[in-house]
C-alpha positions in Angstrom: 50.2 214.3 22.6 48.4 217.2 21.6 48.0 220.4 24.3 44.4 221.0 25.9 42.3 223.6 24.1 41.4 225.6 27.0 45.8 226.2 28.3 46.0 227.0 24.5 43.3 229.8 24.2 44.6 231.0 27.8 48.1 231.1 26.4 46.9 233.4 23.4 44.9 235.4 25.4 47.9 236.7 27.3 50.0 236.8 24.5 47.4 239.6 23.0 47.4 241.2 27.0 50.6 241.3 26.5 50.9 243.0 22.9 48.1 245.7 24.1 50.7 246.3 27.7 53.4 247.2 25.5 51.7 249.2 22.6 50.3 251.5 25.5 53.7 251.2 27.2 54.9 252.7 24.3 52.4 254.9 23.3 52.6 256.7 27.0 56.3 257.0 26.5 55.5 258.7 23.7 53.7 261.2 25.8 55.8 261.6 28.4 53.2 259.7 30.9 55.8 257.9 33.0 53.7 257.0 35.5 51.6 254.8 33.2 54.5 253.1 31.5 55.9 251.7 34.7 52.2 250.6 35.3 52.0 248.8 32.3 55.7 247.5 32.3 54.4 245.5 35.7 51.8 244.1 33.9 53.9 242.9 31.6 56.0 241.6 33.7 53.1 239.7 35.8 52.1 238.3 33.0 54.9 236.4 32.1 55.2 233.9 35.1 51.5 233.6 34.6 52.1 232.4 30.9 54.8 230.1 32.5 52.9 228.6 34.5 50.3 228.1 32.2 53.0 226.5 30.0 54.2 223.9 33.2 50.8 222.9 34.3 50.0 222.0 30.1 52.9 220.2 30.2 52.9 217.8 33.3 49.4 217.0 32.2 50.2 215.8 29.0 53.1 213.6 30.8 
């Protein structure tokens, strides 16, 4: 039972959507942007019940 290709590359992509959220969330800290870092804190928290259920749907189709 191996997972389908295409959940797998969308599963990766958002982990990397999700690295590039936080480096900028950090990097407009930094700066003192605080406007921005709430933006990008919501898209990293939109992304995760994406990623979830991304995860689900893989799942209950390999079952």
């Amino acid at each position: 039972m191996r997972p389908s290709y295409v959940n797998l590359i969308m599963l990766c992509g958002l982990l990397m959507l999700n690295i590039i959220f936080t480096q900028n969330m950090v990097h407009q800290f930094f700066y003192q942007n605080y406007g921005w870092v709430l933006i990008f804190c919501f898209l990293n928290l939109l992304l995760f019940p994406i990623g979830i259920y991304i995860y689900k749907h893989d799942q209950k189709g390999m079952g």
